[in-house]
N, C-alpha and C positions, 0 to 999 in steps of 0.2 A: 486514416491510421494515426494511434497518439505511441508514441513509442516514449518509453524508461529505461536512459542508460545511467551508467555510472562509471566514468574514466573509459567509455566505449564499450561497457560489459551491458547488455538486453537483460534491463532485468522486467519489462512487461509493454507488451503488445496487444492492442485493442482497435480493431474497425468501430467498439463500442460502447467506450467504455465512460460510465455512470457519472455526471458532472455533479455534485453536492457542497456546496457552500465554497468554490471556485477550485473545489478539487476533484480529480480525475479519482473517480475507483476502479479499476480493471475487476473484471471477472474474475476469481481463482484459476481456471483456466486457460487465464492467458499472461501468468504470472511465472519467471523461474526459479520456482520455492526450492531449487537446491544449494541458490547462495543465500538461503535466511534461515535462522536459527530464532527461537521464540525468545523474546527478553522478558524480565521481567516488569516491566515497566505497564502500566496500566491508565486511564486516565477514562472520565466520567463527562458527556454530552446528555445536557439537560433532553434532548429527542430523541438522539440517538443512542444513548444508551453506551456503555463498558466497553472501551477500547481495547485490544490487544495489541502488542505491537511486535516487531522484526528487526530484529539487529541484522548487519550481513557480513562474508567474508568473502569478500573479491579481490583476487590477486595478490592475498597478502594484507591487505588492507581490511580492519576490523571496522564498521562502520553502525556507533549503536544509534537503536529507535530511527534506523532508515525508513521504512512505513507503519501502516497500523491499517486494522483492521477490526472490524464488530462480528466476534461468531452467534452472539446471542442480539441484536438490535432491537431496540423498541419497533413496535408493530408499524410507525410514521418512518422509520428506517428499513423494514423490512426486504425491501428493493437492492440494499447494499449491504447483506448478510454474509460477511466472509468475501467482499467486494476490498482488495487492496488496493490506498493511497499511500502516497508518498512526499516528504519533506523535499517539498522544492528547493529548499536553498542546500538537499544533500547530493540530489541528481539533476540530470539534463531532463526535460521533455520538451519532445516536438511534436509541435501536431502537423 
């Protein structure tokens, strides 16, 4: 199990989740998308293709471009389509 907290707040859970370029993607379904709000912020992977990303509000705490994730991925990315990672140096993970 790789678990994502932030100040102790679960923000995703995976028995599974997708390792790509030394980062974890969790599934959509085992993310809890009701502390992320969509940012603006974008950003472009010569493979994988148009990042989108997730600001959060936990506890009071505004936390911008906390993950990102690809809804549209190049076809070499397809594997991790709407698969959310996360700025290690904004939360915990433990495997």
């Amino acid at each position: 199990m790789v678990q994502v907290t932030y100040k102790g707040t679960v923000l995703a859970e995976s028995d599974s989740p997708v390792v790509v370029e030394g980062n974890y993607y969790f599934p959509p379904e085992s993310v809890a998308k009701s502390v992320f709000k969509d940012s603006n912020t974008s950003s472009v992977c010569p493979w994988k293709g148009t990042a989108a990303y997730y600001s959060a509000e936990i506890n009071g705490a505004n936390i911008k471009d906390i993950a990102w994730y690809y809804p549209q991925p190049k076809e070499k990315a397809s594997h991790i389509k709407n698969h959310v990672a996360f700025y290690k140096n904004k939360v915990d993970i433990v495997e």
